[in-house]
C-alpha positions, 0 to 999 in steps of 0.5 A: 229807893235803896237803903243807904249804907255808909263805910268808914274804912282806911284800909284801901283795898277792903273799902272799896271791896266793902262798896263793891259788896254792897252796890252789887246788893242793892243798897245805896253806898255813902263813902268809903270815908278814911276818916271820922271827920268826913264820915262824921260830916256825911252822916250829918248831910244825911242820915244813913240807914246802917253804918259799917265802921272800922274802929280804927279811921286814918284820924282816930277812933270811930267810938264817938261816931259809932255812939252818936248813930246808936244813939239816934237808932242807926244801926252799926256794923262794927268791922274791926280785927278778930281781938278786938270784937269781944271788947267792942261788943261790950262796949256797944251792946246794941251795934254788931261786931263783925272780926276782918276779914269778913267774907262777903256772904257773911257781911251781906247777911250781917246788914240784912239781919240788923236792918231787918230788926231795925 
């Protein structure tokens, strides 16, 4: 069975890069979700085995979604822009911050370190 990733990602056009990326590779993709609310509700249908969020979802910030699968060992890709990555990986020291744009190879990558500690 194939490893499910979840996307939370408003950017149109990187979403569904983001989905491509990962089906191509393999991996089970739940979403892409625009919002924290239909992210939200789809980690508690089931337990994704690796989120990557976008700090910034068309309805808020993904901070309480990114605690709360940290919180309960999901590992998070956190997918927001280049300035941003310093603060976010000291505010979630056990999630990964990934600066956009990402090439593909480098998110690949990315998901095959952090799952293979997981």
């Amino acid at each position: 069975m194939a490893l499910r990733i979840l996307v939370a990602e408003d950017e149109f056009v990187t979403a569904y890069d983001l989905c491509d990326t990962f089906e191509e590779a393999g991996y089970e993709v739940e979403g892409p979700h625009a919002g924290i609310s239909s992210a939200m509700l789809a980690c508690q249908k089931e337990k994704p085995d690796l989120a990557i969020l976008d700090i910034e979802l068309a309805d808020g910030l993904s901070y309480e979604l990114a605690q709360k699968l940290i919180d309960e060992n999901v590992p998070v890709i956190l997918h927001s822009e280049r300035s941003e990555c310093d603060a976010i990986a000291a505010r979630f020291p056990r999630a990964t911050a990934l600066a956009k744009p990402c090439p593909p190879a480098t998110l690949l990558d990315a998901v095959g370190r952090v799952l293979a500690t997981a």
